[in-house]
C-alpha positions as CSV (number, residue, x, y, z in Angstrom):
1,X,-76.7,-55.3,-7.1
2,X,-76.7,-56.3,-3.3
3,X,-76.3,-54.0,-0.7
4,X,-73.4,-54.9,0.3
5,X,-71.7,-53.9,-3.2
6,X,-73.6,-50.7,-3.3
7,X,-72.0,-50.0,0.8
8,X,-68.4,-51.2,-0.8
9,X,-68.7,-48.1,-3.8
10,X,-70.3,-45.5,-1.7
11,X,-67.2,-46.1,0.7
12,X,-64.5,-46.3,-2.0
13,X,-65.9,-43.1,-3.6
14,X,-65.4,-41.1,-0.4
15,X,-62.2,-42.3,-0.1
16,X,-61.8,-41.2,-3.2
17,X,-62.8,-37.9,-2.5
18,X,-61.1,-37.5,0.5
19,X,-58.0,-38.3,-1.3
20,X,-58.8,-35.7,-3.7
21,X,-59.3,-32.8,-1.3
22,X,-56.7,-34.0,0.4
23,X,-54.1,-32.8,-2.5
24,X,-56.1,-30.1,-3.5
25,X,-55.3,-28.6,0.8
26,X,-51.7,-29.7,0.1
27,X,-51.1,-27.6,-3.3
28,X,-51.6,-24.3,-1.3
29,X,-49.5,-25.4,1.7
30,X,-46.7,-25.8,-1.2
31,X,-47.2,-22.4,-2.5
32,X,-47.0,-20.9,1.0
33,X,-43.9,-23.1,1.6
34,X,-41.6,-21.5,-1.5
35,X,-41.7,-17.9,-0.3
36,X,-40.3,-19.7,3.3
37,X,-37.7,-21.0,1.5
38,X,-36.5,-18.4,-0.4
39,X,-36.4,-16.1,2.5
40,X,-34.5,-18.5,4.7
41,X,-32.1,-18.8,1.8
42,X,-31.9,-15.2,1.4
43,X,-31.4,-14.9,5.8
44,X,-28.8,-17.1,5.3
45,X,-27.1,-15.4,2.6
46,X,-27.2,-12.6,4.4
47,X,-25.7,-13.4,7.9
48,X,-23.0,-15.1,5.4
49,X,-21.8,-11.3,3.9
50,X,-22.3,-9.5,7.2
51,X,-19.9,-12.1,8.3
52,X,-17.8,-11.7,5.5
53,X,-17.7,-8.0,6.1
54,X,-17.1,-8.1,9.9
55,X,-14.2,-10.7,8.9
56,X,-12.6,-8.2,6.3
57,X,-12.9,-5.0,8.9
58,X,-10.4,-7.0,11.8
59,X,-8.4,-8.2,8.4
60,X,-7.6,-4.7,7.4
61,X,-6.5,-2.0,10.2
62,X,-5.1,1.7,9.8
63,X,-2.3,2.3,10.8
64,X,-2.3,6.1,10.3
65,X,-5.1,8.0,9.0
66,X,-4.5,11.1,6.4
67,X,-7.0,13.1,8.9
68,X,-4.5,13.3,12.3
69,X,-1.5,14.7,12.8
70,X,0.7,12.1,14.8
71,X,3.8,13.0,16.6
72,X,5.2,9.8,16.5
73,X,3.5,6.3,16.3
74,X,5.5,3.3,16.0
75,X,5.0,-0.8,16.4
76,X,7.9,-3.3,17.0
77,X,8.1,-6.4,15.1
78,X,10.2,-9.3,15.2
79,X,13.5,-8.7,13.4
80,X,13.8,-11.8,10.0
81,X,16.5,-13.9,10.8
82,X,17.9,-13.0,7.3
83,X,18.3,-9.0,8.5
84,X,19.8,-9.4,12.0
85,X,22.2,-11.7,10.2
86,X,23.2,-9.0,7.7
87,X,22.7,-6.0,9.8
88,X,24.8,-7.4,12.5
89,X,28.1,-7.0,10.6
90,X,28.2,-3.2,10.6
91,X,29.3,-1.8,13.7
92,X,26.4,0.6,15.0
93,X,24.1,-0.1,12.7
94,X,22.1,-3.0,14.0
95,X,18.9,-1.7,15.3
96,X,17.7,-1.4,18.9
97,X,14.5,-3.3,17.6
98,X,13.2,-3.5,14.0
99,X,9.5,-1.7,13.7
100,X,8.1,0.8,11.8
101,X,7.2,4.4,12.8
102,X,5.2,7.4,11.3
103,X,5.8,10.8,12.4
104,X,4.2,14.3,10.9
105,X,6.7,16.6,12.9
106,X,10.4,15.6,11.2
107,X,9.7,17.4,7.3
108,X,7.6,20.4,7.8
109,X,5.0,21.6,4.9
110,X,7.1,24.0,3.4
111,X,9.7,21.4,2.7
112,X,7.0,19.0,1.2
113,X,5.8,21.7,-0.8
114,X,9.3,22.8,-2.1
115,X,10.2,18.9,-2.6
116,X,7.2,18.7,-4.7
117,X,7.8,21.3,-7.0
118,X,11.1,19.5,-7.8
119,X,9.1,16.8,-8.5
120,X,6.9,17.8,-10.7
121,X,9.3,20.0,-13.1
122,X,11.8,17.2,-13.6
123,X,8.6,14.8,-14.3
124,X,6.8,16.7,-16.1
125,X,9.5,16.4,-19.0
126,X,9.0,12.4,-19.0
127,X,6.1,10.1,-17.8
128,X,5.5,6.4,-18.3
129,X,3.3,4.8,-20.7
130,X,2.2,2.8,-17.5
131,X,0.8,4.6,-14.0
132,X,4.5,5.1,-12.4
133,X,7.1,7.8,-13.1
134,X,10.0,7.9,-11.3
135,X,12.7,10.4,-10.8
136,X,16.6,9.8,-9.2
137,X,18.2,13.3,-8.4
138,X,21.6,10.8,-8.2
139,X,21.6,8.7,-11.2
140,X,19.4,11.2,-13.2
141,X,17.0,8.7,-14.4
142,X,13.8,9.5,-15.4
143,X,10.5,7.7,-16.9
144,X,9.9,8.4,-20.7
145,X,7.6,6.2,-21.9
146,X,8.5,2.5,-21.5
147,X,12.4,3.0,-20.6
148,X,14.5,5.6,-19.0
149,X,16.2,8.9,-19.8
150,X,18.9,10.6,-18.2
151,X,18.1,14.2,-17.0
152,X,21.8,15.0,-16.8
153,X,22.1,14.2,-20.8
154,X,19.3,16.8,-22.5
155,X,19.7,19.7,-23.3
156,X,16.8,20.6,-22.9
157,X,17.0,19.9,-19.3
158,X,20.1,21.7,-19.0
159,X,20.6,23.2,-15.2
160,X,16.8,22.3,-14.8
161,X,17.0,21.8,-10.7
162,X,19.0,25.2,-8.9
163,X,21.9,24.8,-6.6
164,X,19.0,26.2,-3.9
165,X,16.7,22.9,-4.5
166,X,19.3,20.2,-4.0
167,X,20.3,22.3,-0.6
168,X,16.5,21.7,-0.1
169,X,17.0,17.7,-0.8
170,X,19.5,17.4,1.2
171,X,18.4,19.1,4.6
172,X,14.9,17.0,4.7
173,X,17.9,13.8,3.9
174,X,19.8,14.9,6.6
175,X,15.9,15.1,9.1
176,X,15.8,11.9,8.1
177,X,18.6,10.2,8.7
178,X,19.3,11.6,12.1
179,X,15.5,10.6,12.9
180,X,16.0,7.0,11.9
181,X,19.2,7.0,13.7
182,X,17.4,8.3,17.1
183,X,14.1,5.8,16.7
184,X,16.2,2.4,15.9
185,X,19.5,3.2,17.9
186,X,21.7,3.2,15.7
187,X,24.8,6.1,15.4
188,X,24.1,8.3,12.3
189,X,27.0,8.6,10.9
190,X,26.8,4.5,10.2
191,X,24.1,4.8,7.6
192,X,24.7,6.2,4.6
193,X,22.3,7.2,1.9
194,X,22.0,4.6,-0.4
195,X,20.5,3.9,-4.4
196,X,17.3,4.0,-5.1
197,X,16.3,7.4,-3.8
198,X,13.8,8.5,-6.2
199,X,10.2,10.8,-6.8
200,X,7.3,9.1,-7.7
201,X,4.1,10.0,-9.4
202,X,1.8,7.1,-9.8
203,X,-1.9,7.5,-11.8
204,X,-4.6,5.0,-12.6
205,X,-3.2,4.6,-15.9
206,X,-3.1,0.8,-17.1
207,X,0.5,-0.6,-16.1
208,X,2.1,-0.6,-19.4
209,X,5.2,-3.1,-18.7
210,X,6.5,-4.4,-15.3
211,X,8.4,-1.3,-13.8
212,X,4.5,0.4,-13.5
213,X,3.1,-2.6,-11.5
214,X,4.1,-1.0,-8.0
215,X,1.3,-3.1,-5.8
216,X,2.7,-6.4,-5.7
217,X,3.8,-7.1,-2.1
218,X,7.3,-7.3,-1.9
219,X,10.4,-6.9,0.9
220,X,12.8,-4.1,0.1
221,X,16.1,-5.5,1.7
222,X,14.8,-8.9,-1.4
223,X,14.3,-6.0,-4.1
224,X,17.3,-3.6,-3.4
225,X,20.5,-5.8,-2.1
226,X,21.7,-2.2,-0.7
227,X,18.6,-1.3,1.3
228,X,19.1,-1.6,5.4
229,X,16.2,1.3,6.3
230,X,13.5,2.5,4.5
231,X,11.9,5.6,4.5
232,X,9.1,7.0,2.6
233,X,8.0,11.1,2.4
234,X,4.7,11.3,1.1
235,X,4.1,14.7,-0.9
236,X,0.3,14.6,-1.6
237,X,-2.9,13.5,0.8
238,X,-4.8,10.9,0.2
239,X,-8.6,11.2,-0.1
240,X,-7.9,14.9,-1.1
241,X,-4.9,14.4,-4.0
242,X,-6.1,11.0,-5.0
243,X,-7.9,7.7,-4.2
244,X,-6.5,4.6,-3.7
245,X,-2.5,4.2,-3.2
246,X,-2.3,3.4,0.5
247,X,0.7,1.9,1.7
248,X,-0.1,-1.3,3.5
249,X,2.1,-3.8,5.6
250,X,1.0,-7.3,5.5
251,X,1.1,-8.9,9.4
252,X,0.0,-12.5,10.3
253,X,-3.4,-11.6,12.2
254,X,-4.0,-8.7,9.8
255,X,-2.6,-5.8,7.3
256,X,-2.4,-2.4,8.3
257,X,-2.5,0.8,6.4
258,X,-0.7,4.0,6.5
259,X,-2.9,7.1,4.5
260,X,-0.2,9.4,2.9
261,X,-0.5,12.8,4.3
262,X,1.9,15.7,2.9
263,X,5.2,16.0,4.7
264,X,4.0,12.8,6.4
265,X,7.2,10.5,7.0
266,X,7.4,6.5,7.4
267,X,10.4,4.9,8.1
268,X,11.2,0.9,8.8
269,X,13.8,-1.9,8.6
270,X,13.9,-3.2,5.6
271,X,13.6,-6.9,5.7
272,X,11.5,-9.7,5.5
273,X,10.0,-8.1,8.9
274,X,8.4,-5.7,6.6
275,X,6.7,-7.0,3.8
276,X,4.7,-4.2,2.4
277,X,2.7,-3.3,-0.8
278,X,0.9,0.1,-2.0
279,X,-2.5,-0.3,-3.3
280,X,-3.4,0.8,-6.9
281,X,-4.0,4.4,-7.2
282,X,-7.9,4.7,-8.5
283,X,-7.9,8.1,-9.5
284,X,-6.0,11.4,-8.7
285,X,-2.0,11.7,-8.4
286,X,0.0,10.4,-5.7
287,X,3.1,11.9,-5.0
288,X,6.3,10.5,-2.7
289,X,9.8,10.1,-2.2
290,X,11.7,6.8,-1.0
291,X,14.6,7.8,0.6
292,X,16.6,5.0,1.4
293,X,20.0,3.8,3.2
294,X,22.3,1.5,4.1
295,X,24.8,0.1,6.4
296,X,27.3,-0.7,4.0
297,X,29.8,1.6,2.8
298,X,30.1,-0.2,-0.5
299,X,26.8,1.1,-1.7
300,X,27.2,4.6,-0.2
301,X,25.9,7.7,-2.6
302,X,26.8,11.2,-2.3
303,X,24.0,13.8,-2.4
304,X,23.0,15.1,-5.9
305,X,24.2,18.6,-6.8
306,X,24.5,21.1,-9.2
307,X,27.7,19.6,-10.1
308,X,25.6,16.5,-12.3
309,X,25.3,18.8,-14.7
310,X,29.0,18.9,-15.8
């Protein structure tokens, strides 16, 4: 073998070799690469949720919180085209500006308190198969299951509600009314109380049949021809009487929230303005009245009295 041949295989070998421990340096540098990665993935990941979540906080606003007393808080928003076209047919009735506005100082406790008890002796004689009850004082019907019973009709229920506790119904009406009459400018005696005014009692029981799914966003004026204003009387406190069923309008930029507070009052227009939903009650009992009106004679109700009976 000449030299030159034994040169040419000691060279090839230690390429060889270097080859060799050239892979054997990069297998480590892999290892030490795959804990990179998967905490770069997991960085990313994470800024991605903390965006998420900063995203959701400006989505969502409160409105009112179940922890302060407000005298008064209100927002304008643009009237629907649909409403002002309606509304403006009733003389006196078209409002100043349609909004929404919360107060804690028109219904005081006591009423609340009284208004509940109503509440929960005419309901506790029915109850839905589903999460929502509801009781009307003026037509009499009550939940019972998957339909509706009239409280005038049973005997059992015979002269259930006093003389004393529809005078009770009718003075926290009458707060009302003259309230939404001073806050949208529009004469009292041109809006008349109006069907549906009802009690409520929703649970976290599983909806049952469509009257017990209550959280789909809707528009009242769309779901109740009658309805011109809208107002709601919350009767328990959320956080303390139950979780969950905050009422929630749904705005362009974001939705905002108003946490039910005993004798706490709510009152808006009711069209497309005001698209609105209440969330699902999660645990607990939330209690609340809609008290509605209108402008149009045509759909006027007298208040419920003793009288409904006969």
């Amino acid at each position: 073998m000449s030299d030159k041949t034994v040169k040419r295989r000691v060279k090839d070998n230690n390429l060889q070799k270097n080859e060799s421990s050239e892979t054997v340096k990069e297998t480590p540098s892999l290892k030490k690469g795959l804990p990179l990665r998967i905490l770069s993935r997991v960085v990313v990941i994470f800024s991605l949720l903390t965006i998420v979540y900063f995203f959701k906080s400006e989505v969502v606003k409160t409105f009112a919180k179940q922890s302060e007393i407000l005298p008064g808080k209100g927002e304008i928003v643009e009237c629907s085209q649909e409403y002002m076209k309606e509304v403006n047919k009733y003389e006196g009735c078209f409002p100043r500006k349609c909004k929404r506005f919360v107060t804690d100082k028109v219904v005081s406790l006591r009423e609340a308190e009284a208004l509940l008890i109503i509440a929960k002796k005419g309901l506790k004689f029915g109850g839905s198969s589903g999460g929502a009850s509801i009781l009307d004082l003026h037509s009499g019907a009550l939940s019972k299951g998957q339909y509706f019973i009239n409280i005038y009709k049973i005997d059992t229920m015979k002269n259930l509600f006093t003389e004393d506790e529809f005078n009770t119904f009718r003075v926290v009406k009458e707060k009302i009314k003259y309230t939404i009459a001073h806050h949208f400018g529009v004469l009292p005696d041109k809006i008349y109380l109006t069907h549906p005014t009802f009690f409520s009692e929703i649970t976290p029981k599983k909806a049952v049949s469509v009257h017990d799914e209550y959280w789909h966003p809707h528009v009242d004026k769309e779901t109740y021809k009658s309805f011109h204003y809208t107002s709601l009387l919350y009767l328990s406190d959320y956080s303390i009487d139950f979780e969950g069923g905050r009422f929630v309008f749904i705005d362009e930029k974001w939705n905002k929230t108003i946490e039910p507070r005993k004798g706490r009052l709510s009152m808006f227009t009711s069209g497309g303005e005001n698209l609105h939903y209440v969330e699902k009650v999660t645990s607990g009992i939330r209690y609340a009245m809609t008290i509605s009106f209108t402008c149009d004679t045509q759909f006027a109700i007298g208040d419920p009295n003793i009288d409904k009976y006969n």
